[in-house]
N, C-alpha and C positions, 0 to 999 in steps of 0.2 A: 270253440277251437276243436278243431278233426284231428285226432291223435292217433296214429299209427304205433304199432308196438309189437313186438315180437322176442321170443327168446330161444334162441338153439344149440342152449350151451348144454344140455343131459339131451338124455333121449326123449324126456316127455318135452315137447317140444307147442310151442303155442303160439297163438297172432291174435291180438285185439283190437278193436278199434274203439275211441273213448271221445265223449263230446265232452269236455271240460273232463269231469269230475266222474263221469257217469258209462259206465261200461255200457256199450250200442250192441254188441258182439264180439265174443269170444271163441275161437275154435285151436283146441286140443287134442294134440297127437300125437302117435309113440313111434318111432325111429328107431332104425337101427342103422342100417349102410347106405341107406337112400334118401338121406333129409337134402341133400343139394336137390336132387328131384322133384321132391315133392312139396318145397315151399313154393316157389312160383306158382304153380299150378291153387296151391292149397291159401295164397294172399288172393290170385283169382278169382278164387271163387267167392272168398271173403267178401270182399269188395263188390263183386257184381250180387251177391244175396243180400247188398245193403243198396244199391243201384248208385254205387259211388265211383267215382276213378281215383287216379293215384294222385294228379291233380289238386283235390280237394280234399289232401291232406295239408295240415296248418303245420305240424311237428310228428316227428321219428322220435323211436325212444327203442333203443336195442339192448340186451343184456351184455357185458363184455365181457364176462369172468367174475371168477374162477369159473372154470366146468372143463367140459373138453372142449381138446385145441380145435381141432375138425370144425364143432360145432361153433363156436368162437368165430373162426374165420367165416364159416357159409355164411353165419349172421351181419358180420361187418362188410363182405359181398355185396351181398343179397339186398342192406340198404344204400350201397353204394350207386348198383346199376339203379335200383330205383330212384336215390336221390342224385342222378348225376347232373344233368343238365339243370333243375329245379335250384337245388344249393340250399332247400329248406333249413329248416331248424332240427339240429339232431340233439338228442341225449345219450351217451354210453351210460347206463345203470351195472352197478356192481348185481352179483348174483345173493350175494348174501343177503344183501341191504333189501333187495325184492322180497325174499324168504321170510326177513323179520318182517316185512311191510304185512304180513299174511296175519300177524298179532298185532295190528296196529290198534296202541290206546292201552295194552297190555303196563300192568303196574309193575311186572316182574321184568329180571334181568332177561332181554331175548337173546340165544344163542344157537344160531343157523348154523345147520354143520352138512357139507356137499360130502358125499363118498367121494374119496378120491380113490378107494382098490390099495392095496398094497398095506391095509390098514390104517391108511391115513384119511384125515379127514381136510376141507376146507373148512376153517372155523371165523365165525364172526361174532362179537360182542358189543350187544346195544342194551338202551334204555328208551322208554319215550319219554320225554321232559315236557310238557308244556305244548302237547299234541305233535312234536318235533325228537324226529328219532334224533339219536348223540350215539356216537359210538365210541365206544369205553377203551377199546384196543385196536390195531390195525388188524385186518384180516392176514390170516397164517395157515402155512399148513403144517399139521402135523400128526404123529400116531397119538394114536386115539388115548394112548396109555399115557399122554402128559397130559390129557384134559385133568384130571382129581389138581393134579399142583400147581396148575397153572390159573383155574379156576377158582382154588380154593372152596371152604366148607360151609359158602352161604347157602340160605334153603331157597332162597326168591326167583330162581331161577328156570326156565322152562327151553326144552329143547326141541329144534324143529327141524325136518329136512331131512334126505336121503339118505343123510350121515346117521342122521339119529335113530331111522327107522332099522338101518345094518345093523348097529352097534347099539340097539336097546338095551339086549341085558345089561353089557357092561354100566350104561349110562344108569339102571335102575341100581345095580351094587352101589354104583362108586356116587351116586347121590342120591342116597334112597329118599330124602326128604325134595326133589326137585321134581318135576313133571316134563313128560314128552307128549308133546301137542303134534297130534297126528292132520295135517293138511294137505291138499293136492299139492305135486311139486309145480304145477302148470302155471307160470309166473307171467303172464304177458298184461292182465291183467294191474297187478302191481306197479307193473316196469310203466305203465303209461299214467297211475298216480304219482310216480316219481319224477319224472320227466316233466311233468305236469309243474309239479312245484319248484324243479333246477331250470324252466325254462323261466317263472314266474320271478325266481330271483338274477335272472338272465345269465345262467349259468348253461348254456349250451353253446356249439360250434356249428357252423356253418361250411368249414370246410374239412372233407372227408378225414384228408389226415390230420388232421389234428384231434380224431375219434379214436383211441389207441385201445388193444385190447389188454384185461386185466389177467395177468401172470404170473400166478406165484410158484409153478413148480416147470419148470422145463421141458417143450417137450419130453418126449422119448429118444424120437431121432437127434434131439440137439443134444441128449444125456451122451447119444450113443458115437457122436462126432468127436465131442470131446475126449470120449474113453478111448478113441480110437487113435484120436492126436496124440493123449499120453503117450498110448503102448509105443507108438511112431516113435516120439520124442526118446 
């Protein structure tokens, strides 16, 4: 099976393509205000350096969130025009659930943390059981300063992700006995082992909308509509 996969929810931004199990090609790249631009072109090339079309792709697998919204949306686009007329097989992958897939088989508690700015973090809580991640808690956000009580004072625990790389020190204080595993954030890879295995339990969608992105903190502009309707009100 020809897997298609991509993630553009940070700025390191990435495209994979995966034959079952097995990564064919991966390309990683950093963004900033031009990632609508430069995916099409940058899937392109992907595909004509493997002499494949879009075609002979079997299954989509996209990040939906947390990250940024920009990024979120070009990504659900971006497989949109490509899977319009086709109606392939798609996966939405959470971003965290990618992040921990980076310590997959790991004996400790994994906990992916996305910078969200503002001091907050995207946080998620897994385990592997029986080569099968389980996650302990829904994914949340929050300042970084409720991770100690909300986590509590187990030692088994290792932390990954943009989150963890901002907020080292803190994370070394407040659990000096846990570890921070430093990995690329570049997830496209991941997202198409994921996808892999939700399409194998026939957990994918076929029609666009019903590919929704994952949201736990509000835009800005929609923070800012609101504030705006109070002051009105």
């Amino acid at each position: 099976m020809n897997i298609l996969c991509f993630d553009t929810t940070s700025p390191d931004a990435s495209i994979a393509v995966l034959r079952d199990e097995e990564i064919v090609l991966e390309y990683n790249f950093s963004s900033r205000d031009n990632l609508s631009a430069m995916m099409i072109p940058n899937l392109q090339f992907l595909l004509q350096s493997l002499g494949m079309k879009i075609g002979q792709i079997d299954l989509f697998g996209v990040a939906v969130g947390p990250g940024l919204f920009t990024g979120i949306r070009i990504g659900l686009a971006t497989l949109k025009g490509l899977n319009f007329a086709a109606s392939k097989p798609m996966v939405g992958v959470n971003t965290l659930e990618a992040l921990a897939g980076k310590l997959d088989g790991s004996k400790k508690t994994v906990v992916p943390l996305i910078d969200a700015r503002k001091g907050e973090v995207y946080l998620g809580c897994y385990r592997f059981t029986g080569g099968e991640l389980e996650e302990l808690f829904p994914p949340c956000l929050l300042p970084i300063s409720s991770l100690k009580p909300l986590l509590g004072p187990s030692t088994d625990k290792v932390f990954i992700g943009s989150g963890a790389e901002c907020h080292g020190d803190f994370l070394k204080s407040a659990f000096p006995e846990s570890r921070l595993q430093y990995r690329s954030n570049f997830l496209a890879g991941e997202i198409g082992k994921i996808a892999l295995r939700q399409f194998r339990r026939r957990q994918y969608v076929t029609d666009m909308q019903k590919l929704l992105p994952f949201y736990i903190r509000r835009p800005d502009a929609e923070n800012n509509l609101v504030h705006a309707e109070g002051v009105a009100n």
